[in-house]
C-alpha positions as CSV (number, residue, x, y, z in Angstrom):
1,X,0.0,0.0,0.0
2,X,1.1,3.2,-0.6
3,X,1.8,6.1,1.7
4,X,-0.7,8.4,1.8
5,X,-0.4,11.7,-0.4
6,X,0.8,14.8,2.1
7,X,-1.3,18.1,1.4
8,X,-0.3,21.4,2.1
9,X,-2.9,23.5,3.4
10,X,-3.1,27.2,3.4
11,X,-5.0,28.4,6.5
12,X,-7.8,31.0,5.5
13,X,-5.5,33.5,8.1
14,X,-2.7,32.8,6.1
15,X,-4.7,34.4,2.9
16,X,-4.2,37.4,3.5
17,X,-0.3,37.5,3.7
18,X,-0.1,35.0,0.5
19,X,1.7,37.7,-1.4
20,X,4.4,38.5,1.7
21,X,7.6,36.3,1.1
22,X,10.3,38.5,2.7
23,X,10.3,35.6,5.3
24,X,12.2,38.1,7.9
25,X,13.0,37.3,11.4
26,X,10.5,38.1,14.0
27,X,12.2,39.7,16.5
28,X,14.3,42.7,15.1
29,X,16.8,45.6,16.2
30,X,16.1,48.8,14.0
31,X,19.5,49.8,12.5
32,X,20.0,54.1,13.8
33,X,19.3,55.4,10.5
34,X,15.4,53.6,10.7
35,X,15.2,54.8,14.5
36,X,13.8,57.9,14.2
37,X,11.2,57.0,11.8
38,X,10.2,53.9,14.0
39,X,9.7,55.9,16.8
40,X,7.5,58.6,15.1
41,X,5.3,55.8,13.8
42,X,4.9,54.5,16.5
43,X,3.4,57.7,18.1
44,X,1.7,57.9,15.8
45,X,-0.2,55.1,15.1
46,X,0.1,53.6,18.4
47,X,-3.3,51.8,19.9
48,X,-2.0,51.8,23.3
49,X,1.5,52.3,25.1
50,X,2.7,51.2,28.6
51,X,5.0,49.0,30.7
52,X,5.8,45.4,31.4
53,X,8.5,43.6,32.3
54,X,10.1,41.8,29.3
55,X,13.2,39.2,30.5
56,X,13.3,40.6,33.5
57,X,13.8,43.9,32.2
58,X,10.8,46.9,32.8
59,X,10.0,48.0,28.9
60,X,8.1,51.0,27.7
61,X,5.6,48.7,24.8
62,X,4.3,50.1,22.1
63,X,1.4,48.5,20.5
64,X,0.1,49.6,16.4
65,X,-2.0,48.2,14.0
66,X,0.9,46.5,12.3
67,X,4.0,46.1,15.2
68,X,4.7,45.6,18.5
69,X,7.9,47.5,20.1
70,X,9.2,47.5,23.6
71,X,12.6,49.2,24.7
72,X,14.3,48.9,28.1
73,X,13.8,51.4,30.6
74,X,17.1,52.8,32.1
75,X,18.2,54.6,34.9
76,X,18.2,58.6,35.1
77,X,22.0,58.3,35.9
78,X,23.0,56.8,32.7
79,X,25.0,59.7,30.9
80,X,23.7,60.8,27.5
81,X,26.2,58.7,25.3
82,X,24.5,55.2,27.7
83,X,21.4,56.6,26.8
84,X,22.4,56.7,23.0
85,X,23.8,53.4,23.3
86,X,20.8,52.0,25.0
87,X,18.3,53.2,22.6
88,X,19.6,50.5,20.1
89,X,18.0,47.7,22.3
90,X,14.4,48.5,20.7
91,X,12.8,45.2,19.8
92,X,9.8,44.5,17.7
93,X,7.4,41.6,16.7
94,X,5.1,42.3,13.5
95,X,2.1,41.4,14.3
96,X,1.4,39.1,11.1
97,X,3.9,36.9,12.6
98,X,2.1,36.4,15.9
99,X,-0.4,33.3,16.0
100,X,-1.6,33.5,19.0
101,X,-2.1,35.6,22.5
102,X,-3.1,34.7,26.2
103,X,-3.3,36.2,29.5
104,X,-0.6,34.0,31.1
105,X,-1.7,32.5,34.7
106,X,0.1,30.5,37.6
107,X,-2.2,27.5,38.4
108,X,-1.9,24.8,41.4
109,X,-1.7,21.1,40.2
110,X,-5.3,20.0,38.8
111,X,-6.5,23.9,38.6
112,X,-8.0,24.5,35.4
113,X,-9.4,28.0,35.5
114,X,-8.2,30.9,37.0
115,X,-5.1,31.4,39.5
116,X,-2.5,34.4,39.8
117,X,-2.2,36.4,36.7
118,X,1.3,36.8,35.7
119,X,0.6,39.4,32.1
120,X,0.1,38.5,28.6
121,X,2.5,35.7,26.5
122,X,2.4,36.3,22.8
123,X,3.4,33.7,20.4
124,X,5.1,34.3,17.6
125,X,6.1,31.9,14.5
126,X,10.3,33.1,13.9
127,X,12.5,31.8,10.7
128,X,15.7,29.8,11.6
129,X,17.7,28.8,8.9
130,X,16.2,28.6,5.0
131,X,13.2,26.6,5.8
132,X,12.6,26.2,9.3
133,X,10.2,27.5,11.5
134,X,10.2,27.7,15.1
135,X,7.3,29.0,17.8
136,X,9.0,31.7,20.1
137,X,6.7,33.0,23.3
138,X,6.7,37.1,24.2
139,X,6.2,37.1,27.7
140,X,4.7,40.3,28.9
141,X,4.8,40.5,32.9
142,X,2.1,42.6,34.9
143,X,0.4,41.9,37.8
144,X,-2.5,44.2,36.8
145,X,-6.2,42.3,36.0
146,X,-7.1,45.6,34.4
147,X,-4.2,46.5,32.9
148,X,-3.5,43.2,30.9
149,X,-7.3,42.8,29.9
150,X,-7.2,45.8,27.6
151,X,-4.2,45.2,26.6
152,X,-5.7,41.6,25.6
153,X,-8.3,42.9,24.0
154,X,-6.3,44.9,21.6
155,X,-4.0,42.4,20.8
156,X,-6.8,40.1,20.2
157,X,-9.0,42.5,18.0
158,X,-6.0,42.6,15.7
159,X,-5.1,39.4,15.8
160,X,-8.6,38.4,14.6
161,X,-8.9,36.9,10.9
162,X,-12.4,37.7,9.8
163,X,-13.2,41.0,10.9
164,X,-16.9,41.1,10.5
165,X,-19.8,38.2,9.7
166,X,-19.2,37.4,6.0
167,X,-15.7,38.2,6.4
168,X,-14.4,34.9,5.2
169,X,-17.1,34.3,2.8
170,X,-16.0,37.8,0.9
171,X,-12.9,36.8,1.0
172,X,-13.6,32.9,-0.6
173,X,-15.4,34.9,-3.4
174,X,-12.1,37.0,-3.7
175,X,-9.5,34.5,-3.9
176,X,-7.6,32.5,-6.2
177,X,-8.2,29.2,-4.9
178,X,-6.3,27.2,-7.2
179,X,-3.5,28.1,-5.7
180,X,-4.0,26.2,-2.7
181,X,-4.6,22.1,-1.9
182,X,-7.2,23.2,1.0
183,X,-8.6,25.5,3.7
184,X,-8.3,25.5,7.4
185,X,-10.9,26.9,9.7
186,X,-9.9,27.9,13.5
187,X,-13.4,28.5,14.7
188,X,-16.8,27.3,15.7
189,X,-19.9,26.1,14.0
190,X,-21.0,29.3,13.0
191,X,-17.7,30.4,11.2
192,X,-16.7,26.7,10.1
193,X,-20.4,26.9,8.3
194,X,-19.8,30.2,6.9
195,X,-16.2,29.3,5.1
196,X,-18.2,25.7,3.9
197,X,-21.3,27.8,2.2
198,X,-18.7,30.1,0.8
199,X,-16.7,27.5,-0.8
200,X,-19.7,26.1,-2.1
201,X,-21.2,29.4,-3.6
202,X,-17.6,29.7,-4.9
203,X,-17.9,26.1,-6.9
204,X,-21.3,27.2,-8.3
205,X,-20.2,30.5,-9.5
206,X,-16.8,29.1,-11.3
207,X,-19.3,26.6,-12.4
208,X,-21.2,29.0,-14.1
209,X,-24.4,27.8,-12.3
210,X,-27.4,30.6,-11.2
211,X,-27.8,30.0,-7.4
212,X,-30.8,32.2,-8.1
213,X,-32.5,29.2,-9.7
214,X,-33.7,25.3,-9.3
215,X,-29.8,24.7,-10.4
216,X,-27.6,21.3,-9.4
217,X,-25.3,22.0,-7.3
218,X,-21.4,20.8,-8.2
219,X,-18.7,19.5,-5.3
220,X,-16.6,22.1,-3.8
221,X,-13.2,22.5,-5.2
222,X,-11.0,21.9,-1.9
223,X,-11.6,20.2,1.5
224,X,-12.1,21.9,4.4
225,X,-10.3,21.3,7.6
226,X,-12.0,22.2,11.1
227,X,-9.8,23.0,14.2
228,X,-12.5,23.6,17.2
229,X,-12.6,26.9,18.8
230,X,-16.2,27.3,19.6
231,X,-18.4,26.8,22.5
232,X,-20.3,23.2,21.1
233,X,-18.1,22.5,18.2
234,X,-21.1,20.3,16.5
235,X,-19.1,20.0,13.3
236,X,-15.9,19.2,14.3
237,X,-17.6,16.7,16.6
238,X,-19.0,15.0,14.0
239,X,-16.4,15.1,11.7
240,X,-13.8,13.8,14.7
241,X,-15.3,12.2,17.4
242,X,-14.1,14.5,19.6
243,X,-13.7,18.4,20.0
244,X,-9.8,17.9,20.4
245,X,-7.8,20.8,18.3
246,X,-4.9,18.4,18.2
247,X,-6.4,15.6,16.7
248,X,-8.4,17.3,14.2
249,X,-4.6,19.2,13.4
250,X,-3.5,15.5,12.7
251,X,-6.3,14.6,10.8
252,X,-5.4,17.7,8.3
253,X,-1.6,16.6,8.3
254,X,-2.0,13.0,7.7
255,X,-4.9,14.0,4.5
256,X,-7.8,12.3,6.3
257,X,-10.7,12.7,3.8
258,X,-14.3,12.3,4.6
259,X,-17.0,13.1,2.1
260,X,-19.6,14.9,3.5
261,X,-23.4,15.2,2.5
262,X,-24.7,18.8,2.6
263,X,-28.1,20.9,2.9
264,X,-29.6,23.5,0.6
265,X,-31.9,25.8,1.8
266,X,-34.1,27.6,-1.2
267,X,-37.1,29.7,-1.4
268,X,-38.9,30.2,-4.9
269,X,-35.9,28.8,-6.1
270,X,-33.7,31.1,-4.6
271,X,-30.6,29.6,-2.9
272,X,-30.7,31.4,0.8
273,X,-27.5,29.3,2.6
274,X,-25.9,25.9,2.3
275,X,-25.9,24.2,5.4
276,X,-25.0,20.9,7.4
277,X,-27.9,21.3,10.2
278,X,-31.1,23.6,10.9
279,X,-33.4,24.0,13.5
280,X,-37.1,25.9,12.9
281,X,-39.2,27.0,15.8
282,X,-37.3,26.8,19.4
283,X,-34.0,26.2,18.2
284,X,-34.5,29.4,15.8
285,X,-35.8,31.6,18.0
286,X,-33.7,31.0,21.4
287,X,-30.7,31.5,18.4
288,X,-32.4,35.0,17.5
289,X,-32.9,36.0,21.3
290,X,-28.7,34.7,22.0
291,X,-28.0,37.0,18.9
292,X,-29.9,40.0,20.9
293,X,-27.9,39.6,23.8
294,X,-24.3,39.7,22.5
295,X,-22.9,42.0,24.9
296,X,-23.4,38.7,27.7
297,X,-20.8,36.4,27.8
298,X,-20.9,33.4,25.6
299,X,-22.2,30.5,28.3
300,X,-24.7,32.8,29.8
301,X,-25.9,34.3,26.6
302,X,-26.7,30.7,25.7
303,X,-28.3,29.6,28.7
304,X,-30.5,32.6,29.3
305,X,-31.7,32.3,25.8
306,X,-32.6,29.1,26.2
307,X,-34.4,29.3,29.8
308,X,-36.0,32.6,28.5
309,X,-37.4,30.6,25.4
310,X,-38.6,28.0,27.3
311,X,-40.3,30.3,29.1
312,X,-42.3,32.0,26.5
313,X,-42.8,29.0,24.7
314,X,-44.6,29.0,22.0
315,X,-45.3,26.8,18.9
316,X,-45.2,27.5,14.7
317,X,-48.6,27.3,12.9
318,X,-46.8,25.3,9.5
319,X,-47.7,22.9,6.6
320,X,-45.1,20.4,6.2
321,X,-44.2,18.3,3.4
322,X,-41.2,16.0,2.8
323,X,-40.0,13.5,0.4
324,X,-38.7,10.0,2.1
325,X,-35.4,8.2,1.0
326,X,-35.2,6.2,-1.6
327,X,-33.2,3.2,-1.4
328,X,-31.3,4.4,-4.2
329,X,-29.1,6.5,-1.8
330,X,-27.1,3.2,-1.3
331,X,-25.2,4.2,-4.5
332,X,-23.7,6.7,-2.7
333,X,-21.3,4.5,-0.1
334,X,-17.3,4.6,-0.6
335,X,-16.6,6.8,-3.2
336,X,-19.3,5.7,-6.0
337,X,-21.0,8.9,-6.1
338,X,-21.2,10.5,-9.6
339,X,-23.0,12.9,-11.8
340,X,-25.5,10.2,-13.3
341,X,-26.4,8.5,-10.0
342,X,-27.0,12.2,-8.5
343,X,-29.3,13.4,-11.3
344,X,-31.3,10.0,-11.2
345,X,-31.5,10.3,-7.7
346,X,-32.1,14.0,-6.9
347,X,-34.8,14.2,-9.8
348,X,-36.9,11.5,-8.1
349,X,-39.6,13.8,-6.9
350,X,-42.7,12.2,-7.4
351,X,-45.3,13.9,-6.9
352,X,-47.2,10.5,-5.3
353,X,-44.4,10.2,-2.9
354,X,-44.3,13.4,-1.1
355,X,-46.4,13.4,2.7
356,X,-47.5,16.2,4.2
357,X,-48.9,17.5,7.7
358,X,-50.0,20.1,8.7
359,X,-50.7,21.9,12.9
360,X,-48.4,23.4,15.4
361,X,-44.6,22.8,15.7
362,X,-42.4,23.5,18.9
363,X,-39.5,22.5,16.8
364,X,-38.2,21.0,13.5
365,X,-35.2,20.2,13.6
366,X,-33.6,19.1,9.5
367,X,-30.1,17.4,9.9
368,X,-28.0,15.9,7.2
369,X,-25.1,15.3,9.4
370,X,-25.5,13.4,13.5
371,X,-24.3,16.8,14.9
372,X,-22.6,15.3,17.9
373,X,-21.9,17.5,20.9
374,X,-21.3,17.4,24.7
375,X,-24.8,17.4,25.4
376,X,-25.9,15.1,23.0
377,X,-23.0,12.2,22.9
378,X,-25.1,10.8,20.8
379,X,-25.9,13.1,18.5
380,X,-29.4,15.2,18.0
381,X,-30.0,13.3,14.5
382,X,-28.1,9.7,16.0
383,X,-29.9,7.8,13.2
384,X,-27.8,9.5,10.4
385,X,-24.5,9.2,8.9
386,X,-22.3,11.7,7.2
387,X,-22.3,10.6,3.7
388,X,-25.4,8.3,3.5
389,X,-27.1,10.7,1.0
390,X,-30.3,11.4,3.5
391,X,-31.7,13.8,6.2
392,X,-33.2,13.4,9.8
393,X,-36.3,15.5,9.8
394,X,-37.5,15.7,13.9
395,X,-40.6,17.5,14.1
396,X,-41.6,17.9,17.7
397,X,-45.2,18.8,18.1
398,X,-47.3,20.9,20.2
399,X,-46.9,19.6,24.0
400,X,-46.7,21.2,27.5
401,X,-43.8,22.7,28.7
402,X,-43.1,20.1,30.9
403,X,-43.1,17.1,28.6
404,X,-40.9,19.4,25.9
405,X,-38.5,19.7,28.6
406,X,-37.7,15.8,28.9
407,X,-37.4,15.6,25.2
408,X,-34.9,18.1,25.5
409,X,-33.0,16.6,28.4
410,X,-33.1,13.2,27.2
411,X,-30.7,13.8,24.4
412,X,-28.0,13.9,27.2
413,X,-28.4,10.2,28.3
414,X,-28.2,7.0,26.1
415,X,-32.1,6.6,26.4
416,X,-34.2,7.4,23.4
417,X,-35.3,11.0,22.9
418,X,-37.7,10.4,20.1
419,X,-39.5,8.3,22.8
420,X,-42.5,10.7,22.5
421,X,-46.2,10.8,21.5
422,X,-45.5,14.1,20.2
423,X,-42.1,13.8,18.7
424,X,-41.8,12.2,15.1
425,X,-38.9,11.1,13.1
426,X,-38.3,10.4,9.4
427,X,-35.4,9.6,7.1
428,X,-35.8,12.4,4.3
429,X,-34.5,13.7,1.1
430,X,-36.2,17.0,1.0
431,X,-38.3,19.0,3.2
432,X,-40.7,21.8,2.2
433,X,-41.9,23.8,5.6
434,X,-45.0,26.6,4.7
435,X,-45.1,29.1,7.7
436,X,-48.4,30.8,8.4
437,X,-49.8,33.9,10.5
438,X,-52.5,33.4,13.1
439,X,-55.2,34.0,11.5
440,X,-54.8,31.2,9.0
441,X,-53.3,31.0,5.5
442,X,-52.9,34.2,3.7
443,X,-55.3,34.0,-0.2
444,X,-52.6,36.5,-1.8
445,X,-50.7,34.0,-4.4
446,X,-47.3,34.6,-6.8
447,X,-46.4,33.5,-9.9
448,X,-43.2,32.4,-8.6
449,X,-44.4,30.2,-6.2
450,X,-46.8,28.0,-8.4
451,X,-44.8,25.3,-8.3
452,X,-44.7,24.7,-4.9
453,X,-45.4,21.4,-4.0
454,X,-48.4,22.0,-1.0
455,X,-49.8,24.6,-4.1
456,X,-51.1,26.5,-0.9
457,X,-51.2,30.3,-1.3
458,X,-47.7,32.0,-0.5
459,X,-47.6,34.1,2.7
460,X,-45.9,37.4,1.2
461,X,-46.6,39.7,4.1
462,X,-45.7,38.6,7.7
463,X,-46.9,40.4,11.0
464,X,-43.4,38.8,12.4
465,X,-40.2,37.3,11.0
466,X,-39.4,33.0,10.9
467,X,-35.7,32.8,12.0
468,X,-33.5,29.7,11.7
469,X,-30.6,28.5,13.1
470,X,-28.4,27.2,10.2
471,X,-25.3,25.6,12.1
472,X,-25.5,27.8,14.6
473,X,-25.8,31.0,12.4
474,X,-29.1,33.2,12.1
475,X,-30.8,33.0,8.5
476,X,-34.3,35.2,8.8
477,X,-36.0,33.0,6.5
478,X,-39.4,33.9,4.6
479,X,-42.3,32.0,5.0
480,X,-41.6,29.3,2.9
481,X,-37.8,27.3,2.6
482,X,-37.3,24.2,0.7
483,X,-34.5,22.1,2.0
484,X,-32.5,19.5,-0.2
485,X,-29.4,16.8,0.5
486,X,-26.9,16.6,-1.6
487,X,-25.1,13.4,-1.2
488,X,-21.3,13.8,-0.8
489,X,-21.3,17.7,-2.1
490,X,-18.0,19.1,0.4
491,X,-15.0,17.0,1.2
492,X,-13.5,17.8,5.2
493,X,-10.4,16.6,6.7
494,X,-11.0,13.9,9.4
495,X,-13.1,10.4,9.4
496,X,-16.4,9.0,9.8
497,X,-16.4,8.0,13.0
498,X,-19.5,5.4,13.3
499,X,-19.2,4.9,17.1
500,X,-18.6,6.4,19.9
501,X,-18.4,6.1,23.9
502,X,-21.5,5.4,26.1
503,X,-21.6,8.6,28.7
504,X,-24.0,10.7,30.2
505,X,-23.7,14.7,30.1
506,X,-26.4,16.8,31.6
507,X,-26.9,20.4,30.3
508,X,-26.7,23.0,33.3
509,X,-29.5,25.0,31.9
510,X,-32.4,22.7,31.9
């Protein structure tokens, strides 16, 4: 057997900085004639400007958009020739070069969080020799909790890849991608979905196909590679088996591949996000409320959205209709996907076949992947795979609060959760979910939407909005979204990982 085939892999940070191959050395001592101008840049442009200790020594630190500098602080009674001497000491970091920042702590054995702060280690990736890199560690020593959190934050800010929300996709859109063998993405579901959908959208567009239609969608052109950064890492987890950063890293360097199935979500043909996951109804709308409440931090944002939902509980007046698998989708397994077997598949959408109900929803839940997380070791969709060509489609109905609640909990235990008069399960290929207001369905119709399957009057105008939570991202969506697998359509770095250990994890919120 051969070896396996090593990749190289451009991170999406390293994008950016693509067209930068001075290779210099991190750590630099300006020559005289640069002084000057260093220092008036630096005042310049500086973000903010204070002291730490540095090896020992107290430094005044200078910190711009672009540099780092710190020089030694000397004694009054050094005569002016010292002092001319000593100036020549300045050191510098550019920031491009620095990977990564934290507030370093002293911790007893066993302590995991919190313990003495000590200041603020920067890490910073150095050249040695033609080819070689090495990690070297900035350590910036202060005592002050205060101090050392703005200081964090700065650092941090900068440090940051994608800027904004649709940072990374803008940039997929931007890029030449043939350049590279794959992308990495450092993050959590929400940004790990974001780089996916842009890839995607990227593969359709070089295609020449009109996401603004009832189009075909093609594979994406490079695999993705998920390092977990995030709070539930659902992904990753899937993808992995575990939310480990170091043995998803491994995965990427050894060229794991795992062909992953993939969600489209339309409406009137109009291509609104590709997705792995998406919940409608309380997943949605405790994601919308989270979203509200940014300024909290992460784990209680989370938690009171979800209590606060719970609370106001309320369920979704729909029609839903879905198409069941076919047995077809077995075509799919190891690698035997292609273009004919997709069309004859994805073009079975007899009419005859399609089921529909219609009543109250307190959540639908469409998954094409298990989406595996500490709180459900099983997964919320268990009975899926990742490349099995099909979707779990979980529609919980209207119940008390009560018996919601135990649905909820039970996905943290190795007992069934779909154990429920009111929750039902099916193995899916599409999904077509027709929102409606109170007072019943709206008579206005459009010529756009005549083909929908349920032929029910579109609802055009809404007395409130239908959000979804699209692996973990908010997607407003209108009052009628048709979802679609496509078997096998984006190729990640890691394996599928069939099982997995039997443990209980409780959620500290419910």
């Amino acid at each position: 057997m051969s070896a396996p085939r090593r990749r190289s892999v451009t991170p999406l940070a390293a994008w950016s900085e693509a067209a930068d191959s001075s290779g210099g050395r991190a750590l630099r001592e300006p020559s005289a004639a640069s002084q000057g101008d260093t220092e008036v840049g630096a005042l310049q442009d500086q973000i903010c400007r204070g002291i730490f200790q540095i090896e020992k020594k107290s430094c005044d630190v200078v910190l711009t958009p672009s540099r780092l500098t710190w020089t030694p602080i000397e004694p009054e009674s050094l005569t002016d020739d010292d002092k001319i001497i000593s100036q020549h000491k300045m050191e510098s970091v550019e920031l491009k070069e620095v990977f990564a920042v934290k507030m370093k702590r002293r911790r007893s054995a066993g302590q995991q969080k919190g313990g003495t702060l000590l200041g603020i280690t920067i890490f910073v990736c150095i050249k040695k020799g033609q080819n070689k890199l090495k990690d070297h560690a900035i350590h910036l020593s202060n005592l002050s909790e205060d101090y050392c959190n703005v200081w964090f934050k700065y650092l941090k800010e900068i440090l940051n890849v994608t800027e904004h929300e649709g940072h990374a996709f803008s940039v997929l859109k931007e890029c030449d991608i043939q350049e590279f063998d794959g992308v990495v993405c450092v993050g959590g579901d929400g940004t790990t979905s974001e780089v996916a959908h842009g890839l995607l959208v990227r593969a359709q567009t070089d295609a020449g196909r009109d996401i603004d239609s009832n189009f075909m969608p093609v594979r994406a052109p490079l695999p993705l590679g998920i390092i977990p950064a995030g709070s539930t890492n659902v992904l990753a987890f899937s993808v992995h088996g575990i939310k480990h950063p170091g043995t998803a890293a491994m995965h990427i360097i050894m060229g794991n591949l795992q062909e992953v199935d993939v969600c489209s979500f339309n409406s009137h043909h109009r291509l609104l996000q590709f997705g792995f996951s998406a919940m409608f109804g309380f997943g949605g709308r405790t994601l919308a409320l989270a979203e509200k409440h940014r300024w909290m931090p992460s784990n209680q944002r989370k938690e009171f959205a979800v209590i606060k939902t719970l609370t106001n509980l309320k369920s979704e007046a729909c029609e839903l209709s879905f198409l069941p698998t076919e047995n077809a989708h077995v075509a799919y397994q190891k690698g035997k996907r292609n273009e004919d077997e997709m069309n004859a598949i994805e073009q079975c959408n007899d009419e005859d076949k399609w089921q529909t109900m219609q009543g109250h929803f307190l959540n639908i839940s469409i998954m094409a992947i298990p989406c595996i997380c500490s709180m459900a070791p099983r997964g919320l969709a268990p009975n899926t795979r990742l490349d099995n060509g099909s979707m779990s489609l979980i529609a919980v109905q209207n119940s008390s609060r009560a018996d919601f609640i135990k649905h909820l909990k039970r996905y943290g235990n190795l007992k069934n959760q779909f154990d429920f008069p009111f929750v039902k399960t099916y193995t899916v290929q599409e999904v077509k979910i027709h929102a409606r207001i109170d007072n019943g369905w709206t008579e206005t119709t459009s010529e756009e939407n005549s083909n929908f399957h349920s032929r029910r009057p579109s609802v055009l105008s809404l007395k409130e909005s239908y959000p979804w939570n699209v692996d973990g991202n908010l997607m407003e969506g209108t009052s009628e979204v048709h979802i679609k697998i496509h078997p096998q359509l984006i190729t990640l770095y890691g394996r599928n990982i069939e099982e997995f250990d039997d443990h209980t994890v409780k959620c500290s919120c419910l």
